[in-house]
C-alpha positions in Angstrom: 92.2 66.6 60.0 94.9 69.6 59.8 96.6 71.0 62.1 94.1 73.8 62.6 91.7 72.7 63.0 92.4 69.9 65.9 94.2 73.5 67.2 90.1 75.0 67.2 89.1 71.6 68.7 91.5 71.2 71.3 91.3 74.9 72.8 87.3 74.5 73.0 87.5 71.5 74.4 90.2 72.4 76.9 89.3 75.8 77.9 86.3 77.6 76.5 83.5 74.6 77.8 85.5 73.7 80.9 86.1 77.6 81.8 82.2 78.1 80.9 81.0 75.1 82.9 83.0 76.2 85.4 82.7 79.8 85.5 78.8 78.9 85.7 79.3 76.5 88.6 81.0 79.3 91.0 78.3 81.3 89.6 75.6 79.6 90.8 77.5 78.7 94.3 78.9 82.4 94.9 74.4 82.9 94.1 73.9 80.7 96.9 76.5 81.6 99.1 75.2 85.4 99.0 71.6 84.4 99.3 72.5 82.1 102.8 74.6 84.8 103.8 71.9 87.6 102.9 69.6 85.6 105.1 72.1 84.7 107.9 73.0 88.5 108.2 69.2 89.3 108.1 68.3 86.8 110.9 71.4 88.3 112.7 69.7 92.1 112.0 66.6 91.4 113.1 67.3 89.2 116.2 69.6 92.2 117.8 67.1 94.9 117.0 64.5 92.8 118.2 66.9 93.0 121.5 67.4 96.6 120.9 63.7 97.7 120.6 63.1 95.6 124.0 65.8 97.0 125.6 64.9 100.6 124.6 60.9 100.1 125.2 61.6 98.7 128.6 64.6 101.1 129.8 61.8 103.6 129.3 58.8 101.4 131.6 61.3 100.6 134.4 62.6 104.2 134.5 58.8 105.4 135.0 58.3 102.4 137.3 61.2 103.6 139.2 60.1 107.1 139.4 56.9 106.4 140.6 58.3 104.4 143.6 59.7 107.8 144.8 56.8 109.6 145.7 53.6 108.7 148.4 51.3 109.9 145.7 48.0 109.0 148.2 49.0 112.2 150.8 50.9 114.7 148.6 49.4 117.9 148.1 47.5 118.1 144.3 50.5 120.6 143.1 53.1 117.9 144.1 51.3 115.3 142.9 51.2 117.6 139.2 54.8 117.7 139.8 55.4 114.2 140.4 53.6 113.1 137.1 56.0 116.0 135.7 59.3 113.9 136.4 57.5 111.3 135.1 57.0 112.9 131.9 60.9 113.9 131.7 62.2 110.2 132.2 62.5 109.8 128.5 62.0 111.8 124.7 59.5 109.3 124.2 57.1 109.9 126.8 55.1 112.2 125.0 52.2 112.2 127.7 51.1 111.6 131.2 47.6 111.3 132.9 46.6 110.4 136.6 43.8 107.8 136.6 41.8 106.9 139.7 41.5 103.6 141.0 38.6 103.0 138.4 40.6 103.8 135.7 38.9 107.5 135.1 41.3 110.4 134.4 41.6 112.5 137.2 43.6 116.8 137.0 45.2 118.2 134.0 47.3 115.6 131.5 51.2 116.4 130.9 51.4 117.0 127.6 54.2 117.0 125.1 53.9 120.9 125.1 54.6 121.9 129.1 53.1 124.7 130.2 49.9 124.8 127.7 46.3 124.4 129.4 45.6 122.2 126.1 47.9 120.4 123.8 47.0 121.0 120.0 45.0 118.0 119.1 45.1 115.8 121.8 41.4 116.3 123.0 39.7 115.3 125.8 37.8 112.3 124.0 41.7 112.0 123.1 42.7 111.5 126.9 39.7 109.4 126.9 41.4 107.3 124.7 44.8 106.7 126.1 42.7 105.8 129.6 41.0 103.2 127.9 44.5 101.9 126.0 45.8 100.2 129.4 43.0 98.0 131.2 43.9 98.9 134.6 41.9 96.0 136.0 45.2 94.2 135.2 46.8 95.7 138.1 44.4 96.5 140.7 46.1 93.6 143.0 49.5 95.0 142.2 51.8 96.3 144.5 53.4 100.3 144.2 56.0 100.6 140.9 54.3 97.8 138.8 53.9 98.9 135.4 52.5 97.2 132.8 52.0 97.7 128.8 48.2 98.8 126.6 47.5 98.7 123.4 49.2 100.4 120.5 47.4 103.0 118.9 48.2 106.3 116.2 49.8 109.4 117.9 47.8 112.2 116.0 50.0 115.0 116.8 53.2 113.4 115.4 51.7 110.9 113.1 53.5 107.6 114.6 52.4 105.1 116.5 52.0 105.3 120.2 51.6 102.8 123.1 50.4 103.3 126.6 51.4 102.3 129.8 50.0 102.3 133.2 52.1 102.6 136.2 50.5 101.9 140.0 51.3 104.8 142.2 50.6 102.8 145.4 49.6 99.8 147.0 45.7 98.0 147.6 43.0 97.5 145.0 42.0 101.7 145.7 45.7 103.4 144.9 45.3 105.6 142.0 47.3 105.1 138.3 49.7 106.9 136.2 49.2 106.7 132.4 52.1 107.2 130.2 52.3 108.0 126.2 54.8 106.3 124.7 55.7 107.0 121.3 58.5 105.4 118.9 60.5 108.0 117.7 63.4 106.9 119.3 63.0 103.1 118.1 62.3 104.6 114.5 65.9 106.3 114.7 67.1 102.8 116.1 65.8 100.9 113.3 67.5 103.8 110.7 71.2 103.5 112.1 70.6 99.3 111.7 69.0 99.5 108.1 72.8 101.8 107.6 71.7 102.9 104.1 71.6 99.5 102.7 69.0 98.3 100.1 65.8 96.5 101.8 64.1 98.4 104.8 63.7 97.4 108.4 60.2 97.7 110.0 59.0 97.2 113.8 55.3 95.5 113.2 52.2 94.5 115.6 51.4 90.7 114.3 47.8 91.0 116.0 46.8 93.9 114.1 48.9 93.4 111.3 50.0 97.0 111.0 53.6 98.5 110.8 54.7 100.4 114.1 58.0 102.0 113.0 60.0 101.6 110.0 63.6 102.8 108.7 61.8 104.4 105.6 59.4 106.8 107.2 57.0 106.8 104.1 56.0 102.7 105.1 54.8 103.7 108.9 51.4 103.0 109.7 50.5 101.2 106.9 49.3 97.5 106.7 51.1 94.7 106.0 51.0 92.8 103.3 49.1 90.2 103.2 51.2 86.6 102.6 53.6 88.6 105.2 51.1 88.9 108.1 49.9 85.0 107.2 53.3 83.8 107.8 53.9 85.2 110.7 50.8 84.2 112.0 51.7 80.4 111.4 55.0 80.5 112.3 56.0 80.7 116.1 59.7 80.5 116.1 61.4 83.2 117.3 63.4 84.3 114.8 62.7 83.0 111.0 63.3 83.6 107.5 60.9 83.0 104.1 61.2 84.6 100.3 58.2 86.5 98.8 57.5 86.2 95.0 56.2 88.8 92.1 58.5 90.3 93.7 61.2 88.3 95.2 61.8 89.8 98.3 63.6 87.7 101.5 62.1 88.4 104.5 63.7 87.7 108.0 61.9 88.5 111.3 62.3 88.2 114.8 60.4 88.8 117.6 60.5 91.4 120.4 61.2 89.6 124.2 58.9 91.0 127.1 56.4 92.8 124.2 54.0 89.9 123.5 52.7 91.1 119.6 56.2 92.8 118.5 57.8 91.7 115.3 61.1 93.3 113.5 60.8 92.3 110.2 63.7 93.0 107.6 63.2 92.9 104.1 65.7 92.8 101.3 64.8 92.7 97.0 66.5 89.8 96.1 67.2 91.2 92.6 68.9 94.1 94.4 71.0 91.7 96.7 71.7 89.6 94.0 72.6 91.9 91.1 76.7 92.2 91.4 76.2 87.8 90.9 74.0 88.4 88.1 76.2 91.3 86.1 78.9 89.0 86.6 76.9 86.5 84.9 76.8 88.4 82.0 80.1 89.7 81.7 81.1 86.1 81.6 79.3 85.4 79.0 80.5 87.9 77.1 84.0 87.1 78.1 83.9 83.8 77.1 82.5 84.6 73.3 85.3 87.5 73.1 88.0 84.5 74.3 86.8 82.0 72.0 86.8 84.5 69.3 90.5 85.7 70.0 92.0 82.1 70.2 90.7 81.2 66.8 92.7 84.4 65.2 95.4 83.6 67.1 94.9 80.1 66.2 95.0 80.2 62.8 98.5 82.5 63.3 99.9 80.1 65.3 100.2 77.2 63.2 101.0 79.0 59.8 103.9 80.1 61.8 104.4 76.4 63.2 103.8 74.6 60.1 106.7 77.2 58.2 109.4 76.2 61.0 108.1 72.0 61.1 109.6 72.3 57.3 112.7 74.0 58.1 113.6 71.2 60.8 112.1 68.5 58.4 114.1 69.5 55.3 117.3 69.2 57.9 116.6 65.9 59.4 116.4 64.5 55.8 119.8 66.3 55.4 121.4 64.5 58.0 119.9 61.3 57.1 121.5 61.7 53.5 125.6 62.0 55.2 125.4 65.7 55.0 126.8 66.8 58.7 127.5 70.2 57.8 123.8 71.4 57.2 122.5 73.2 60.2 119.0 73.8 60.8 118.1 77.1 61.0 115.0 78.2 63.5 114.7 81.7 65.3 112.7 81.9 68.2 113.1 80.5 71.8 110.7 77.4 72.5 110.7 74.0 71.8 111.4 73.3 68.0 114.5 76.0 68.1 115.6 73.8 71.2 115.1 70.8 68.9 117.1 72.7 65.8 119.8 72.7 67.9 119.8 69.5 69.2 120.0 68.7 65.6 123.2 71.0 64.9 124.9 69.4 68.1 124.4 66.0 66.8 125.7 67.0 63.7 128.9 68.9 65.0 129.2 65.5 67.5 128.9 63.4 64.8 132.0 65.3 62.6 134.0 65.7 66.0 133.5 61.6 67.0 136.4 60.8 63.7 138.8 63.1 65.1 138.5 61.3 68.7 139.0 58.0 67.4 142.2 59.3 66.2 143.0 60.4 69.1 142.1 57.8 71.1 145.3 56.0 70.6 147.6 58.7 72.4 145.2 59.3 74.9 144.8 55.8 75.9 148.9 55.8 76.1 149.3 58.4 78.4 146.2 56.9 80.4 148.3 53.8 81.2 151.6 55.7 81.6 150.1 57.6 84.0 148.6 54.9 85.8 151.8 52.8 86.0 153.2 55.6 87.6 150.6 55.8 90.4 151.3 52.0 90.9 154.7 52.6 91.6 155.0 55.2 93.5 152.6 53.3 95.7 154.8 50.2 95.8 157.7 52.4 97.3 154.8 53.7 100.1 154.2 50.2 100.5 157.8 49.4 100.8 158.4 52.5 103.3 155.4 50.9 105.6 157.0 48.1 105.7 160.0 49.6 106.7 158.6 51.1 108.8 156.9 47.3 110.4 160.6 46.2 110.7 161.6 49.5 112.5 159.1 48.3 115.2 160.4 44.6 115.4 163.8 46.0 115.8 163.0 47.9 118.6 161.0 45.2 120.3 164.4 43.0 119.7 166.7 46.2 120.7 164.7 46.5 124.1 164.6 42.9 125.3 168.5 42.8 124.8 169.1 46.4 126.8 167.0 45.7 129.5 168.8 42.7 130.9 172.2 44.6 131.4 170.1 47.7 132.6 168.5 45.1 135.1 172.3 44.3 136.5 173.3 47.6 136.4 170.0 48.6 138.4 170.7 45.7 141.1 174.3 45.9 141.6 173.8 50.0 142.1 171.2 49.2 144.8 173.5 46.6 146.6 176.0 49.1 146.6 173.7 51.9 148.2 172.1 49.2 150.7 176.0 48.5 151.9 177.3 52.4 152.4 175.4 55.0 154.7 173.6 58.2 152.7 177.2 60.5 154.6 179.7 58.3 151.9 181.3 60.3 149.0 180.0 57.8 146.6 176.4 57.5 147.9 174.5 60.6 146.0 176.8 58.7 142.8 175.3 55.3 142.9 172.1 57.6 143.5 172.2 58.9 140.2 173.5 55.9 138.2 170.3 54.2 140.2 168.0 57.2 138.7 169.5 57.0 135.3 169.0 52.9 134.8 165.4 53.2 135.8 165.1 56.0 133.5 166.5 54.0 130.7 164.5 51.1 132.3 161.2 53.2 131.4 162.1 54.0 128.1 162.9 50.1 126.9 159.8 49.3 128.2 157.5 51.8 126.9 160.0 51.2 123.6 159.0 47.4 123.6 154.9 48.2 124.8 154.6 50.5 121.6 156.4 48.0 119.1 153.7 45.2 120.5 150.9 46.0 118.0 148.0 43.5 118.0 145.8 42.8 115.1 143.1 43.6 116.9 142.6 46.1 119.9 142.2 45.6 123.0 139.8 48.1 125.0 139.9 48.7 128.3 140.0 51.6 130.6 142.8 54.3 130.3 144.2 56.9 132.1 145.2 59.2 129.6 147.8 61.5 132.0 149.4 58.3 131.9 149.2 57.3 128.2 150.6 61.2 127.8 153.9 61.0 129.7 154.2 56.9 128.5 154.3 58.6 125.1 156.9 62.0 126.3 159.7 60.1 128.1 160.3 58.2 124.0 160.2 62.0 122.9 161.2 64.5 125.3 164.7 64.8 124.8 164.1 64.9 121.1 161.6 68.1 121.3 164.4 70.1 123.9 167.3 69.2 121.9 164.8 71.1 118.7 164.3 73.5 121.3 160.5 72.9 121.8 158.9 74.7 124.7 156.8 72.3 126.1 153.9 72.6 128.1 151.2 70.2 129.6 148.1 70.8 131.1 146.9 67.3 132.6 143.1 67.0 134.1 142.7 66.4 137.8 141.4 63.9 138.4 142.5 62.2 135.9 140.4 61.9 132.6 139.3 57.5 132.2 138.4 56.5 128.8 138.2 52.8 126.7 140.8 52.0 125.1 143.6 50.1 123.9 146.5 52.2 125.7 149.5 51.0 123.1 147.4 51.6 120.4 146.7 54.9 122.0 150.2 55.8 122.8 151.2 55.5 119.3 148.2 58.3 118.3 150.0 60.2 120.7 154.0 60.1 119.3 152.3 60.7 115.9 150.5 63.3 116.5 154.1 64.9 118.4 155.8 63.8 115.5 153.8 65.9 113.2 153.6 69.0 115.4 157.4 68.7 115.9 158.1 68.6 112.2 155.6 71.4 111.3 157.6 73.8 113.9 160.7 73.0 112.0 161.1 76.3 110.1 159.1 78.3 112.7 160.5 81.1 115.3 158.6 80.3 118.0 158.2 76.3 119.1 155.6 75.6 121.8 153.9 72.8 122.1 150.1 71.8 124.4 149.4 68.8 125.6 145.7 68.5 127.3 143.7 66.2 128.9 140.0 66.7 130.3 136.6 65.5 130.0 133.6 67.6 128.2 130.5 66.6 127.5 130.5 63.1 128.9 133.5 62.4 126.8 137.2 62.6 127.9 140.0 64.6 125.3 143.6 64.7 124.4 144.7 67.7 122.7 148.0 68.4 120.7 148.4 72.2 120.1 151.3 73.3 118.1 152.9 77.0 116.8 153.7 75.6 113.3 152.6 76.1 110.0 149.1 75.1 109.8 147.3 73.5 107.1 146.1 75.0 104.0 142.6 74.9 103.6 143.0 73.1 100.0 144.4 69.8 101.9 142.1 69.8 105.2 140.3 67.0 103.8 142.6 65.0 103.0 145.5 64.7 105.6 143.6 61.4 107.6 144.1 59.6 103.5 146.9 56.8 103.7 150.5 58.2 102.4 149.2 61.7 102.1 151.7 64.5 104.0 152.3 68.2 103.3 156.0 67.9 105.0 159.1 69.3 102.8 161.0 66.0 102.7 159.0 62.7 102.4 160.7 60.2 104.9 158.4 56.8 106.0 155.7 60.1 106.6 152.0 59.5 105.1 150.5 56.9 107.4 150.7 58.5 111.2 147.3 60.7 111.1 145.9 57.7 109.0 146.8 55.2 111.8 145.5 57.5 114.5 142.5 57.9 112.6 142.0 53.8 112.4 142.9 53.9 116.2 140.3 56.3 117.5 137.9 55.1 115.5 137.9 51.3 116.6 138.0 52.9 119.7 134.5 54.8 119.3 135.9 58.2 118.9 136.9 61.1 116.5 139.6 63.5 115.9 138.9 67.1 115.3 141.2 69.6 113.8 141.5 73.4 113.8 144.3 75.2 112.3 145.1 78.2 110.6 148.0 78.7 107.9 151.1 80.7 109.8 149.6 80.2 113.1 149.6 76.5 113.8 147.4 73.0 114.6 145.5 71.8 117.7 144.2 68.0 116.8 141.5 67.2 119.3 141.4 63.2 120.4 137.7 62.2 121.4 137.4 59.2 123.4 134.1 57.3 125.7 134.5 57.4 129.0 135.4 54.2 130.4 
């Protein structure tokens, strides 16, 4: 099979079906996701203007109920009683007409009529008025008490063509108190029903099941007339309150809901379901049509696409056989910028790889001699670091030895001065003398032993808890002279009380002189010489700070001045393993060391120790 025509089969089998079958699929979900939501918004319609058209109907009974509790209609004169039934009349737009009826139910004076001040209203006879009295069986509240109003029948309007209920209101208490008769018609409900229909397709229509007739309706044409006949069926078997069904030939969906406190009231909503349904449809059919016009398309573009594919395969074929044949200076030549132009030139690297491998064989001789030159220079240069620490080993055993030899004489000295000074009284010449040879041999006293304490190195530390004020001016009286003699200002800021950590204090005395060391040499060459020494605690951790005026590091050797034999100093003497030291210190200690500097300006390192 060529090329083209797996091309045809591959893109309907990987896009036109699976795009069809699923295009169709959302189709026919996104068709029943519309229809649930057409009916959920319907039931939603009809159930609140099934509240609305209660709310409205009975705002306007209670507001005549109310009215009529105003009045003691049994011993008003007959002019205020016509006046009374005239502020019945004006508790609503919809009260189109109000008669008295005696306690038997017969009309009684002159109606109110929708037309005020006209001895007849244009069609609304007597055998009219005769009507609307016999619309509301007052027998119903003859035991009622004053105010109670209750609902009639629904009826046509003649004058304004809708439909009309009555409703009788008691004007008094007993079984004898007369009743007022009001004409209500639904204008108002039919402007309700408009504003919820909003213009959209379908109509909504306020309905009396019993009769089967429609009361109001958002499309004026449709009031008054019947219902249809599956419609009044179905809401004849079906008593939930609010319910949905479809109506074939034609499909229409119908929600309805009934009316609370107006036994007989339906809202009905009804919606063409080709109408609804028609943007699902179109799209339908534009799919369709999209999907021929695709398929179409890919098989011109198809059959473009691999002439075009098969004329470059032969370019990079004819070059692989090239190479195969010894011939490294053929290049494969393939414009464009997708995957067989990436594969061209993998194919010219290769080649230009292949030709450059002979001349780095030759070359690998020289290169592999300077390679091991280089290397044996490394080595020795760090056999002479080697050589320097252990220098630097012996220094230490030298002092331990130099130390144990002073301080016997020192210890004479020392005794002999204090004999003398117990045997002459504080007033003798010589007394303040043996005073300060007595100062000077403890001084020197100190310095052997701290001497011999920091040349006792142990293997292995040994942690305990440390004062470091102490550890600090342990480490100064080896050093002190040395920094004023440079001319070193310095300066120490000790915590009070003092700052307790863990760990090995000779260990820890010897982070200290290197960490002086280094600050001294770096303010070799500098103007101004002050040196910080801190102590404190921060953070549940105690601190020793060395803070310098020196050169500072550059940023290009921050991260390597803890690496052994490292040092930025001019001269190189035994330097290199001090910070590294300090850094193996602190660390089997369980701290850190931080450093800030800043090139011209100087160093603070930063000892971070547990509390013991």
């Amino acid at each position: 099979m060529r090329l083209y025509q797996q091309l045809i089969l591959f893109m309907l089998a990987a896009t036109v079906l699976p795009l069809a079958a699923v295009g169709f699929l959302l189709l026919s979900r996104a068709e029943a996701e519309l229809t649930g939501r057409i009916v959920s918004e319907q039931r939603l319609i009809a159930e609140a203007t099934a509240e609305s058209a209660s709310a409205e109907l009975m705002k306007t009974v209670d507001a005549l109920a109310r009215s009529a509790e105003l009045f003691n209609w049994e011993s008003i004169t007959p002019e205020e009683f016509q006046g009374g039934l005239q502020l019945l009349y004006g508790q609503s737009p919809t009260v189109s007409a109000v008669l008295h009826l005696d306690a038997s139910g017969n009309p009684r004076g002159s109606p109110v009529f929708q037309a005020s001040g006209e001895s007849e209203h244009p069609g609304f006879e007597p055998s009219a008025t005769q009507a609307l009295a016999r619309a509301v069986p007052v027998q119903t509240l003859r035991r009622g008490n004053k105010g109670q109003a209750a609902l009639g029948r629904v009826y046509s309007h003649a004058p304004s063509g809708r439909a009309a209920v009555a409703v009788a209101v008691k004007l008094g208490d007993g079984e004898d108190a007369p009743f007022a008769l009001a004409e209500i018609v639904f204008s108002d409900l039919e402007a309700l029903l408009e504003r919820r229909a909003g213009g959209e397709p379908g109509h909504i229509d306020l309905v009396d099941s019993t009769v089967g007739r429609i009361l109001a309706s958002s499309l004026p044409e449709r009031r008054l007339r019947p219902l249809e006949s599956p419609l009044t069926a179905w809401l004849a078997s079906d008593g939930a309150q609010v319910r949905s069904f479809r109506m074939d030939a034609p499909a229409i969906r119908v929600s309805a809901a009934r009316v609370p406190k107006v036994p007989g009231f339906e809202v009905v909503v009804a919606m063409d379901e080709g109408v609804a349904l028609a943007p699902v449809r179109a799209m339908r059919r534009t799919v369709l049509m999209s999907i021929g016009g695709a398929f179409a398309v890919l098989l011109g573009l198809g059959a473009l696409f691999t002439r075009r594919l098969n004329l470059r395969l032969s370019e990079v074929v004819a070059g692989a056989e090239a190479f195969s044949r010894g011939e490294l200076d053929r290049r494969v030549t393939v414009k464009g910028d997708d995957e067989l132009s990436d594969l061209a030139s993998t194919f010219n690297r290769m080649g230009s790889e292949l030709e450059a491998a002979r001349a780095r064989l030759l070359r690998w001789n020289d290169d592999l001699k300077a390679r091991v030159d280089e290397a044996t220079a490394e080595l020795k240069a760090a056999q002479a670091q080697l050589l320097e620490a252990q220098k630097l080993a012996a220094v230490g055993q030298l002092g331990a030895g130099v130390a144990h030899e002073i301080n016997n004489p020192l210890a004479g000295i020392l005794g002999n001065t204090q004999l003398l000074m117990l045997e002459r009284d504080e007033k003798d010449p010589d007394f303040e003398t043996l005073r300060k040879i007595e100062l000077s041999a403890k001084r020197c006293k100190e310095i052997t032993q701290n001497l011999l304490r920091f040349s006792q190195q142990r293997a292995r530390p040994e942690l305990r808890a440390v004062d470091l004020n102490v550890v600090l001016r342990d480490a100064l009286s080896l050093t002190e002279n040395q920094l004023k003699e440079e001319g070193v200002l310095l300066a120490t800021e000790l915590a009070s009380p003092p700052a307790r950590v863990k760990a090995d204090p000779g260990h820890l005395s010897q982070v200290v002189l290197a960490l002086v060391s280094n600050a001294r040499t770096a303010m070799l060459k500098t103007e101004t010489k002050r040196l910080i020494l801190r102590t404190g605690e921060r953070d549940g951790r105690g601190f020793l700070e060395v803070e310098d005026t020196g050169k500072g590091i550059a940023p290009e050797h921050r991260s390597r001045i803890f690496e052994p034999f490292f040092t930025t100093k001019d001269v190189w003497s035994n330097v290199g393993l001090g910070l590294s030291v300090a850094w193996r210190v602190v660390s089997e200690a369980g701290g850190t060391i931080d450093v800030r500097t800043e090139v011209g300006q100087g160093t603070c390192f930063t000892v971070w120790l547990p509390k013991a």
